[in-house]
C-alpha positions, 0 to 999 in steps of 0.5 A, a space after each residue: 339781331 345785333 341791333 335789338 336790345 334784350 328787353 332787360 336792358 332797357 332801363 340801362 339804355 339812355 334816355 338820349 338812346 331811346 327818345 323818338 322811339 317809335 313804341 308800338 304795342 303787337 295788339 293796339 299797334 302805333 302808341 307812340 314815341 318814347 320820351 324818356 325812362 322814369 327811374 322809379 325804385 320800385 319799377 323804372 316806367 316808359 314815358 310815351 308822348 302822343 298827341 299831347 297825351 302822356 303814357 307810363 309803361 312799365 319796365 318789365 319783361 312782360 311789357 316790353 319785349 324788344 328794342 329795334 335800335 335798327 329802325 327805332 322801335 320799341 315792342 311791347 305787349 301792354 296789359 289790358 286798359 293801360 291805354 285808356 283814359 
């Protein structure tokens, strides 16, 4: 487990650290790669980058549930319709 990353550090993790980041959602699966994190003052956000499209996820326990710096992936558990356009 030493290659995941509690959840709650993932605002203090680099964007250099996380950019490729497989970011996979446990219900939808693959969302796509992690670009950077947008450090908003109220809530620093996730930026994912598939086919052109741009997602923000926020930065919260709820949301994000680990980071696998092992094979590269960010899990998360996304609420309902933040995905869709």
């Amino acid at each position: 487990m030493k290659d995941q990353v509690k959840r709650s550090t993932l605002p203090l993790a680099g964007t250099a650290e996380i950019k490729g980041y497989r970011v996979i959602d446990i219900h939808l699966g693959f969302i796509g790669l992690a670009e950077r994190i947008t450090n908003l003052p109220t809530n620093p956000l996730l930026v994912v980058k598939r086919d052109g499209s741009e997602f923000l996820v926020p930065v919260h326990e709820d949301i994000v549930l680990y980071i696998d710096k092992k094979q590269g992936i960010i899990k998360i558990e996304a609420p309902d319709g933040l995905f869709e356009i």
